[in-house]
C-alpha positions as CSV (number, residue, x, y, z in Angstrom):
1,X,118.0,50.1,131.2
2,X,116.7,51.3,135.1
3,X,113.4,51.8,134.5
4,X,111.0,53.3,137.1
5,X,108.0,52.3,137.7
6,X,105.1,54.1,139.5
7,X,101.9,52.3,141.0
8,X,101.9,48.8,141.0
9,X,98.7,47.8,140.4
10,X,97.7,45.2,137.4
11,X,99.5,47.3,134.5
12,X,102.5,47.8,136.8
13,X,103.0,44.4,137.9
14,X,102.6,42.8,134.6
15,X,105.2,45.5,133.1
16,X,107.8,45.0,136.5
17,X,107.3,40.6,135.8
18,X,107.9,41.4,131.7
19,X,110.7,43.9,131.7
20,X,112.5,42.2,135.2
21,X,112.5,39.0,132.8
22,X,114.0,40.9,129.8
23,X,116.7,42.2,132.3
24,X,116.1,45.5,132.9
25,X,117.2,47.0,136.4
26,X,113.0,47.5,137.6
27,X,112.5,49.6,140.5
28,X,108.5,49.8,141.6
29,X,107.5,52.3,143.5
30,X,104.0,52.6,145.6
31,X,102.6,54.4,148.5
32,X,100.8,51.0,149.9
33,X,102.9,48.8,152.1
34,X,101.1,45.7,151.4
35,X,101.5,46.1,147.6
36,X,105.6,46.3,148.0
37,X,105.4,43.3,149.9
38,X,103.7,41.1,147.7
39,X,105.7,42.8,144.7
40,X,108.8,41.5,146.8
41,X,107.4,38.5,147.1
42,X,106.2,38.0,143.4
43,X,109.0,39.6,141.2
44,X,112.7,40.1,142.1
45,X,113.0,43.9,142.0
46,X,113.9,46.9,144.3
47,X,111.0,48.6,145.7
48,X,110.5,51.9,147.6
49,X,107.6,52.9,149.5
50,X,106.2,56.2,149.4
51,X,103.9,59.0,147.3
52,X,105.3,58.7,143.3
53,X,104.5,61.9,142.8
54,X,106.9,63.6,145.4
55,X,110.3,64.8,144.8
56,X,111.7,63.0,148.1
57,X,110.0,60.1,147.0
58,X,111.4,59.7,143.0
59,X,114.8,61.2,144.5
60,X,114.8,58.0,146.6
61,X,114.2,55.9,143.7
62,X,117.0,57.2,141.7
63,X,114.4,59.0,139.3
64,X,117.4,61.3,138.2
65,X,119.6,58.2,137.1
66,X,117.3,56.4,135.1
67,X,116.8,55.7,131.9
68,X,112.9,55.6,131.9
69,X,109.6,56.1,134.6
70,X,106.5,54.5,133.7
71,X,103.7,56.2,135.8
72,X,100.4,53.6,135.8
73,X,98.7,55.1,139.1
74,X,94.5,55.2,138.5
75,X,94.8,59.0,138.6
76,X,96.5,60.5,135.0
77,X,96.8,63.7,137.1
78,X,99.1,61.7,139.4
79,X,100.9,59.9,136.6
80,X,101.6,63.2,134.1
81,X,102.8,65.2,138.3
82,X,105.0,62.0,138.3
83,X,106.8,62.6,134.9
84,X,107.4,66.0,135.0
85,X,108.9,65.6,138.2
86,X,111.0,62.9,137.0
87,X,112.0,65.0,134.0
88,X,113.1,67.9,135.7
89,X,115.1,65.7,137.8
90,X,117.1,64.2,135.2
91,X,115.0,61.5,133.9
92,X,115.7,61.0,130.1
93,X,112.0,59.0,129.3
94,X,108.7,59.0,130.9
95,X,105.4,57.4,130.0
96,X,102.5,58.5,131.6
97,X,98.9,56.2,131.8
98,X,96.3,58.5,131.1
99,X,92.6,57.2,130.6
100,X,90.5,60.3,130.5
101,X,89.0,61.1,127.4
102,X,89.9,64.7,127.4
103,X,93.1,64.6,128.2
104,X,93.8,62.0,125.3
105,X,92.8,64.5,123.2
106,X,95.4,66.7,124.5
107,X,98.4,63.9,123.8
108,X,100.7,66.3,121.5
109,X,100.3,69.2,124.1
110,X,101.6,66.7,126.8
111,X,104.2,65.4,125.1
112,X,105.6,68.9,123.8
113,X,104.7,71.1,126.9
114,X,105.7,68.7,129.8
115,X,108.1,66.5,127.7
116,X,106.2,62.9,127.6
117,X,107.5,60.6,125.7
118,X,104.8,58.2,125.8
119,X,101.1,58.4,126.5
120,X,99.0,54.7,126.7
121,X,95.4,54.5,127.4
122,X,94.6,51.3,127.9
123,X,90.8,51.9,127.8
124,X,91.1,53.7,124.4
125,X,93.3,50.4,122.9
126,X,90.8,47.8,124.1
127,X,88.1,49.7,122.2
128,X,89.9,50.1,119.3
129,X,90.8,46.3,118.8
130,X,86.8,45.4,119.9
131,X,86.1,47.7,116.7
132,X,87.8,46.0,114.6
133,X,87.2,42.8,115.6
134,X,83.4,43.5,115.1
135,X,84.2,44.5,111.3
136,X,85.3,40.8,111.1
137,X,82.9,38.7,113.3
138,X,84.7,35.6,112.2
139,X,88.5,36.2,113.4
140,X,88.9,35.4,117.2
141,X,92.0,38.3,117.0
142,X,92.9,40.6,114.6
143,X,96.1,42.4,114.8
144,X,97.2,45.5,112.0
145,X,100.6,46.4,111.2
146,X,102.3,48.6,108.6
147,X,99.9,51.5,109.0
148,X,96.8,48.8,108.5
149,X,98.2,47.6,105.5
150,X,98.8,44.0,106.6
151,X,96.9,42.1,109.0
152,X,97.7,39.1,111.4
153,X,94.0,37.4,112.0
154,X,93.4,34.2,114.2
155,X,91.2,31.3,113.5
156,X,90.0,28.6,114.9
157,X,90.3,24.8,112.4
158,X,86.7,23.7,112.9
159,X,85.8,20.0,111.7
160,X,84.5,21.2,108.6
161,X,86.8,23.5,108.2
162,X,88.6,22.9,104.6
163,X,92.1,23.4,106.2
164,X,91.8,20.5,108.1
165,X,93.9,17.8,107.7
166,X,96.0,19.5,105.0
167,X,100.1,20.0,105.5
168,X,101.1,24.1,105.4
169,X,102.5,23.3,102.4
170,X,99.3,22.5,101.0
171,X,97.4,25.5,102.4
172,X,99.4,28.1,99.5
173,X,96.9,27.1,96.4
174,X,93.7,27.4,99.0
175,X,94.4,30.8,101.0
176,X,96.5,32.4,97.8
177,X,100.1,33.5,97.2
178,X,99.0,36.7,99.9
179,X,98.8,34.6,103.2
180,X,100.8,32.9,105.3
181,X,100.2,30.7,108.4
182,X,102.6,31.8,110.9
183,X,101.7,30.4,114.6
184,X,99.4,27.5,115.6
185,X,98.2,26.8,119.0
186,X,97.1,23.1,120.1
187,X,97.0,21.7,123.6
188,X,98.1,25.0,125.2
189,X,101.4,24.9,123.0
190,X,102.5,27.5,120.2
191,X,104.4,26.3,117.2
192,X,106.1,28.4,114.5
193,X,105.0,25.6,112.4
194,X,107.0,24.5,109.0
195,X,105.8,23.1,105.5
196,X,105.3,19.4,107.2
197,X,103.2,20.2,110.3
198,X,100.2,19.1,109.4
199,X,96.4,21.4,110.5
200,X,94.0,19.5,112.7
201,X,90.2,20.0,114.1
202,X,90.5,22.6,117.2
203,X,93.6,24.3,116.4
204,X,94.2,27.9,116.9
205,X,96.0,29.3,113.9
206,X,97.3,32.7,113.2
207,X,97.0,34.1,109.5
208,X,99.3,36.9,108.2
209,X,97.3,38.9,105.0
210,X,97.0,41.7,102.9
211,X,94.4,43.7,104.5
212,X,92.9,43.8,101.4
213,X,92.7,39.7,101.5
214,X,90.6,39.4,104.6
215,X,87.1,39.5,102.6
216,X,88.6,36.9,100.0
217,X,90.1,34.9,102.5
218,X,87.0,34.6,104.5
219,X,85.0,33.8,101.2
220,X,88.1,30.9,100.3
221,X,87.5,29.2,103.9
222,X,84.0,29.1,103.7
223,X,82.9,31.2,106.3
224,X,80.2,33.0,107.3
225,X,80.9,37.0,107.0
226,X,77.5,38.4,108.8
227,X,77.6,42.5,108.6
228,X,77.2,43.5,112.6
229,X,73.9,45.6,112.3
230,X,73.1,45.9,116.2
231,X,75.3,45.6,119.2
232,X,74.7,45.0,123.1
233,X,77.4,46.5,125.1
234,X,77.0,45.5,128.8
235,X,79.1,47.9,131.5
236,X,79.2,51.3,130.5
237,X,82.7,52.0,131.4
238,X,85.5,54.1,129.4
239,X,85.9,51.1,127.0
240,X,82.3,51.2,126.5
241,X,82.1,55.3,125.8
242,X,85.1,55.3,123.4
243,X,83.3,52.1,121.6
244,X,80.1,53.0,121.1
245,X,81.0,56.3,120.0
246,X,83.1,54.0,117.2
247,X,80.4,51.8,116.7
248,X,77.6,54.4,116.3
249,X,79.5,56.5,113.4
250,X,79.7,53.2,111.5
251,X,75.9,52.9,111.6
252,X,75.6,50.2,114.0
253,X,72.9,50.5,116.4
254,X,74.0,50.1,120.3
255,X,72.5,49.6,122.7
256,X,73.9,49.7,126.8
257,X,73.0,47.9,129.8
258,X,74.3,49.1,133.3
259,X,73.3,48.6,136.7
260,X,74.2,51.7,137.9
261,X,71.2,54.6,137.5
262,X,73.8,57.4,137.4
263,X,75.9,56.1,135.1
264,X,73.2,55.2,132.6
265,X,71.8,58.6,133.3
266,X,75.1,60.0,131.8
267,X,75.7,57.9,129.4
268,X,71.5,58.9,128.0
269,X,73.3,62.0,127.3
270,X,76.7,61.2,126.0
271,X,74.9,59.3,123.5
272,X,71.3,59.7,122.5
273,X,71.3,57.8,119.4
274,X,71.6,54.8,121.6
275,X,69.0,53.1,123.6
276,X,70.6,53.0,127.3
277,X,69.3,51.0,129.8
278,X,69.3,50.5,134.0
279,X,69.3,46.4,134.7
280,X,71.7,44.2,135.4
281,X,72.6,41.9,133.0
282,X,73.7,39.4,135.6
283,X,70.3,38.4,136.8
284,X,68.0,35.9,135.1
285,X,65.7,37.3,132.1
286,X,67.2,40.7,131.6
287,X,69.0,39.5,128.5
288,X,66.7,37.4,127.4
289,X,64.0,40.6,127.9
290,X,65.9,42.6,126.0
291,X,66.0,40.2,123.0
292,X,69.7,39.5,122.9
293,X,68.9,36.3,120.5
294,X,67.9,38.6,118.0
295,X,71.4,40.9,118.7
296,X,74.2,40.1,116.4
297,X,77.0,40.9,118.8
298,X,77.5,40.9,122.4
299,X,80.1,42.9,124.2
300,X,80.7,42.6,128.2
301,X,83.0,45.2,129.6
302,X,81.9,45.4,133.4
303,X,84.3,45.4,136.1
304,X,84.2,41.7,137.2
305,X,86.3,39.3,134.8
306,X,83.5,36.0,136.0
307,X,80.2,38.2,135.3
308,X,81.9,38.9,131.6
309,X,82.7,35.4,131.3
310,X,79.0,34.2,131.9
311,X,77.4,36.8,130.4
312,X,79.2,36.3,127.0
313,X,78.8,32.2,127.3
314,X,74.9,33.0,127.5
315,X,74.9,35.1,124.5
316,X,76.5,32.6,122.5
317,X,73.9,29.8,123.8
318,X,71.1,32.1,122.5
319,X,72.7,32.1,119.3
320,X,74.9,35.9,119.3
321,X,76.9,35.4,116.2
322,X,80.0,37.6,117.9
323,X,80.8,37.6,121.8
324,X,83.7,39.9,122.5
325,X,84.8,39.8,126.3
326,X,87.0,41.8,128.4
327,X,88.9,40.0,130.6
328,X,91.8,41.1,133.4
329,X,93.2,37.7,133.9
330,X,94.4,36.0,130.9
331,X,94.3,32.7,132.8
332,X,90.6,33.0,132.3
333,X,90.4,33.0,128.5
334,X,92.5,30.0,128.7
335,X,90.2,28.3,131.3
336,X,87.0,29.5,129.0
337,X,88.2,29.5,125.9
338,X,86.4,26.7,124.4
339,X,83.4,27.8,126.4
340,X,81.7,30.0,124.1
341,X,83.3,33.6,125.4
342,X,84.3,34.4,121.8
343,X,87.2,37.0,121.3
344,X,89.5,37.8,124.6
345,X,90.3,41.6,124.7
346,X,92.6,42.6,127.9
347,X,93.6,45.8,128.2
348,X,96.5,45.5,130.5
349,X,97.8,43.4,128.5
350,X,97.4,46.2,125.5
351,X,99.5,48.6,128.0
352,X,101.6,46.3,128.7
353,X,102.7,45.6,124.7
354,X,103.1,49.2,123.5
355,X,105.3,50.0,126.7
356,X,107.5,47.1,126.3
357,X,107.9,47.6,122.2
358,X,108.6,50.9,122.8
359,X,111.2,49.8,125.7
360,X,113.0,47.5,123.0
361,X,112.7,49.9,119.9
362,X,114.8,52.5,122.8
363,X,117.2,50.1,124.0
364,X,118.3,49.0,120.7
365,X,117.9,52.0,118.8
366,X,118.3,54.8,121.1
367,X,115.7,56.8,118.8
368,X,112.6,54.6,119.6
369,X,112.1,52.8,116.0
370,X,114.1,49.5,116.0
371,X,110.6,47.8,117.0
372,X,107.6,49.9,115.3
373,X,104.8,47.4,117.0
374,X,104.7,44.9,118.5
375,X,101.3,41.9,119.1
376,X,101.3,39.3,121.9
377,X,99.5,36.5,119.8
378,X,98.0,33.1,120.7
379,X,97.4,33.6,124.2
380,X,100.9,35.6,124.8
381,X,102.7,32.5,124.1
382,X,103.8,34.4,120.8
383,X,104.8,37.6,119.5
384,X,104.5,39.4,115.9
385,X,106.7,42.5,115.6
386,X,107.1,44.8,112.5
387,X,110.9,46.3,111.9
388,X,111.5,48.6,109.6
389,X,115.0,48.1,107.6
390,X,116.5,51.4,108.0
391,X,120.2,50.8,106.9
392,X,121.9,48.1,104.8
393,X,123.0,45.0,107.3
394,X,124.5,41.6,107.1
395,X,120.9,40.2,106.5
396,X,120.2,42.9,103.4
397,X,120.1,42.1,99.6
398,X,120.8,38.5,100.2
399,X,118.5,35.5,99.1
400,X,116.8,34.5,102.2
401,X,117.3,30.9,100.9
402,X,120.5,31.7,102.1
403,X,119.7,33.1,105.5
404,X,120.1,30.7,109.1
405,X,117.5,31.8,111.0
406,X,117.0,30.9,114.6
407,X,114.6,28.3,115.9
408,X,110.8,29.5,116.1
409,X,111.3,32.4,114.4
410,X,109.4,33.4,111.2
411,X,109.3,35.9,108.2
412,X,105.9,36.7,107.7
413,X,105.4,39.1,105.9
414,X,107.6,42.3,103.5
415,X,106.2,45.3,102.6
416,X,107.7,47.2,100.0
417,X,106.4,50.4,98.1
418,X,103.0,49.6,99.2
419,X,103.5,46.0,97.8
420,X,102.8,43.2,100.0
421,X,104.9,40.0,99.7
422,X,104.5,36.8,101.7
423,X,108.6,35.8,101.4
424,X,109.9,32.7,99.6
425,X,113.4,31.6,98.9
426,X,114.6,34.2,96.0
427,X,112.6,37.0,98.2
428,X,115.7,39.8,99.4
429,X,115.5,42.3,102.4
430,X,116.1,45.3,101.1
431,X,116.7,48.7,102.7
432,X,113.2,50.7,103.1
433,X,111.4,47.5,103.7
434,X,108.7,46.8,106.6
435,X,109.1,43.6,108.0
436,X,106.7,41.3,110.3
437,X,108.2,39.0,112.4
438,X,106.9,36.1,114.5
439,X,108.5,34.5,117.4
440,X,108.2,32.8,120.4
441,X,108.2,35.2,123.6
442,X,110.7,33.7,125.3
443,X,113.3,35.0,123.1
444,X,112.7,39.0,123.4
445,X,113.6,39.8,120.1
446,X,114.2,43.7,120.0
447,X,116.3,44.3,116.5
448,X,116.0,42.2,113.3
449,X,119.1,40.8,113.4
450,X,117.9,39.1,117.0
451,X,115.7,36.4,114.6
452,X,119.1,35.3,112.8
453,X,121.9,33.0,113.9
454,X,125.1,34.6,114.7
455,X,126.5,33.1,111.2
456,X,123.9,34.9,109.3
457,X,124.4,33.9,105.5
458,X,125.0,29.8,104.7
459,X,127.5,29.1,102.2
């Protein structure tokens, strides 16, 4: 596909490195010289200098050619000025970044009245996934699939953990015939692991569930599932307004801490059933002062990835059950993850997974539904993707006993008429079905029939 892509700042380069290595023709395009250079020098693309919201400017880029623009400037006025010019040029997609509240709840009037494809707010996703990962202190990630009917969670093998030491084969009678572990990271290294592999102390694994497993799996393992009464959310940015109006109609008291007067001053009035603060969490005693050893969760969404990080290792030395931090650089939650900085939520890299699932599910399909979502798990070194079976195919009604698939790839999970099955053997595809899919990210799977050999069905 030519793909387009406007304002190359952290979204945009991470989406020109991802789709340029998926090979799609990527053209960036940005008004600040320094910025095309060091695209040029970072990714092997064309660039083009110049205002992405100008006619001249998108002509130049071949805008009228292409199969798709992505605008990602900071201003959504820019980016939604950038699609509709595109469109009206000849431009058969667009997706548009827009981040301000108002406007996101305009989304179907965009998409109808200027013809938007696709609208991402990465502010909006990164609260959305903090929410639910506060519902289940004790998952470090919790992904949801087939409308929040099954769930991929990720846990960390502790040395009293009663998975450790066991073979995945032996895992089935403990965590029931309704979970599956599908990914396990250990030294920096992702395996789609088999029957054999055997679980050890400090492993990362990732579960696939029922949704409605989650409580009994939690209760199986052993762990501890504390109810998150009171929250500390530290940076009142976007993520933090679309979160604590979340976290507030669930009956969890918030309170917000912000160094800025006029921003706290704001945020009084946005939210008066919340106790808002001006002091900066960054210097010595404020959090302490503020009791947050007698907080049950800790949330650090300021603009600086390093005053997250410490922030969020403090909390958990004073004892904060749950530390959710919000990182730009997923370098750092490799760096820090056994640190203390809880659950990693990054949400460029949120952007970055809805554009490029809906990029595959358009390239494969040409209707946008070959991929229907799509998870960067363990650290990005691993993807889950759900497919929906839509016509009968080589791979359909066919034991899967019988069924080559490719190295690191994995069958997760079915769901059929609101049945969940964890697939054996004797399980079939069958027309209708949703299907989860795990796989190692260096293999871009964008259709269903990417995960098998090219001889699908064994003798």
């Amino acid at each position: 596909m030519k793909i387009i892509i406007v304002g190359q700042g952290k979204v945009g380069l991470l989406l020109a490195e991802r789709l340029s290595a998926e090979g799609h023709d990527v053209t960036v395009v940005d008004s600040d010289p320094t910025v095309i250079a060091e695209t040029q020098e970072t990714v092997d693309i064309l660039t083009v200098e110049g205002n992405g919201a100008a006619l001249d400017t998108l002509m130049d880029a071949g805008a009228g050619q292409s199969d798709l623009l992505i605008a990602t400037t900071d201003a959504d006025e820019t980016n939604l000025l950038c699609c509709l010019t595109a469109k009206k040029l000849g431009c058969k997609r667009t997706i548009a970044r827009v981040r301000n509240p108002q406007y996101v709840k305009q989304a179907i009037f965009l998409k109808e009245e200027l013809g938007l494809s696709f609208a991402v707010n990465p502010e909006l996703a990164a609260a959305k996934e903090i929410f639910r990962l506060i519902q289940f202190p004790t998952f470090l990630k919790r992904e949801t699939f087939v409308r929040g009917k099954v769930e991929l969670v990720e846990l960390q093998i502790t040395k009293d953990s009663k998975l450790k030491g066991k073979h995945i084969y032996e895992t089935a009678s403990l965590l029931g015939p309704r979970v599956l572990i599908c990914a396990v990271e250990r030294n920096d290294k992702v395996t789609i692991p088999n029957g054999r592999f055997v679980l050890q102390t400090g492993d990362r694994i990732t579960v696939t569930a029922a949704a409605t497993e989650l409580v009994s799996l939690i209760r199986k393992l052993g762990l501890e599932k504390t109810k998150i009464k009171s929250a500390m959310i530290v940076g009142c940015s976007r993520v933090a307004e679309y979160l604590a109006e979340d976290l507030i109609k669930s009956g969890v008291s918030v309170k917000l801490l912000d160094k800025k007067r006029e921003v706290c001053e704001r945020f009084s009035l946005r939210f008066p059933e919340a106790l808002v603060l001006h002091a900066d969490a960054a210097r010595h005693g404020v959090l302490e002062a503020e009791g947050i050893e007698h907080t049950d969760a800790v949330i650090t969404l300021t603009g600086m990835d390093e005053e997250n990080l410490i922030i969020s290792m403090f909390a958990s030395h004073k004892g904060v059950s749950k530390t959710v931090t919000k990182i730009d650089r997923q370098e750092y939650a490799r760096l820090f993850s056994d640190q203390g900085i809880g659950s990693v939520v990054c949400p460029k890299d949120l952007t970055a997974n809805e554009i490029v699932r809906y990029v595959r599910a358009v390239k494969e399909s040409g209707e946008g539904a070959a991929v229907k979502a799509l998870h960067r798990i363990v650290d990005g070194k691993a993807e889950a993707l759900e497919f929906e079976v839509r016509v009968a195919a080589e791979y359909t009604n066919i034991p899967l006993r019988r069924l080559s698939l490719k190295p690191n790839n994995l069958l997760a999970c079915i769901s059929r008429n609101n049945q969940i099955i964890i697939p054996k053997g004797d399980d079939m595809l069958m027309v209708g079905d949703n299907v989860i899919v795990v796989t190692t990210t260096d293999q871009a799977v964008g259709e269903l029939r990417d995960i098998f050999l090219k001889d699908v069905v064994e003798a």
